[in-house]
N, C-alpha and C positions, 0 to 999 in steps of 0.2 A: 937259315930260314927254311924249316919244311912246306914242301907244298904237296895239295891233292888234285893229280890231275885225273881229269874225265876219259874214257875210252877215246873218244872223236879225237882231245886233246892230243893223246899220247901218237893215236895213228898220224894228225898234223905234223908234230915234232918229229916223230920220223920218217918221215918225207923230205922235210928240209936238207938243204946241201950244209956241209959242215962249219961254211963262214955264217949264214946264217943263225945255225946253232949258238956258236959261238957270239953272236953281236946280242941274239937275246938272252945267253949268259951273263952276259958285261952288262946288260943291261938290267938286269934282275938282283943282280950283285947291289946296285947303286941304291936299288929299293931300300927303305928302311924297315925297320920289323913294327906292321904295323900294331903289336900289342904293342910297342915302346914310345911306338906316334899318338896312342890314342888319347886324346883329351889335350895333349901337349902341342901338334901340328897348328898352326893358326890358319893357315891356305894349304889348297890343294900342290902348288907351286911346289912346296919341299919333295914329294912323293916324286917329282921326276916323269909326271905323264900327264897328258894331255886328253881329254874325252871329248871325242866327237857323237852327236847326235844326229844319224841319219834317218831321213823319210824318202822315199818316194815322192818326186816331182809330177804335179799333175799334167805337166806337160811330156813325161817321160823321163828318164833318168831318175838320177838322185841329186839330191839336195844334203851337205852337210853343215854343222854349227859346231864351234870349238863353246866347249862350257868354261863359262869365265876369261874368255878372251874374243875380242874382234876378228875370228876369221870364218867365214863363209867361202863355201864352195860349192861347186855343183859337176857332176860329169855324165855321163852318156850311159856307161854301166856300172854295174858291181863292181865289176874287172878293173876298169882303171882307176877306181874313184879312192885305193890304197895308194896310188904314185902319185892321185894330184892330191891326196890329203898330206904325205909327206914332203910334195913341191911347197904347199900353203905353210905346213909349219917352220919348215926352213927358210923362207922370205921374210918370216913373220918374227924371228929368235937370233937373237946374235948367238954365237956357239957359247958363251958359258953359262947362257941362259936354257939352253936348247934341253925340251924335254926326251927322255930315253926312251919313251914308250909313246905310239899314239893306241888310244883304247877306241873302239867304233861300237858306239850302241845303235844295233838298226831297228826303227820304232815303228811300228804296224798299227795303222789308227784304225778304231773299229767303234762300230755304235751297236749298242745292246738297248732292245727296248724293256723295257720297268710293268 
């Protein structure tokens, strides 16, 4: 499977320490090729990852939602809201259910007037 990564990207990936690298190797391996998913996948479950949709708490912090699954969370910062989305998914998955990827979409709501 070829991929095209972004500058930001590549600078991230090389930063990581080398177990790192290596677990989102293994994890990426486990992807399927999604020309070969396309049309054929019936849930997002096969793909092996999980999407999280975060906002901004108006009390502060952050608020997350798993799409297509019952888990909600919430933390303090940016910073830790990666260890308690990976606490929330691991409570939430027995292991041979357990997704290889959590994906975080951070959603910035805006009003535009017409």
């Amino acid at each position: 499977m070829n991929f095209i990564y972004s500058k930001q990207a590549i600078k991230t990936i090389n930063c990581m320490d080398s177990v790192t690298k290596q677990r989102i190797k293994v994890a990426i391996e486990q992807l399927p090729d999604p020309l070969e998913c396309y049309g054929k996948c019936d849930n997002m479950s096969s793909l092996k990852e999980i999407i999280f949709t975060v906002t901004k708490s108006l009390d502060g912090g952050y608020e997350a939602q798993a799409a297509g699954h019952l888990i909600f969370t919430q933390s303090d910062s940016y910073g830790e809201l990666f260890d308690i989305l990976r606490d929330a998914v691991k409570c939430h998955f027995d292991e041979e259910e357990m997704p290889a990827l959590i994906r975080v979409q951070l959603v910035k709501n805006g009003v535009i007037a017409v």
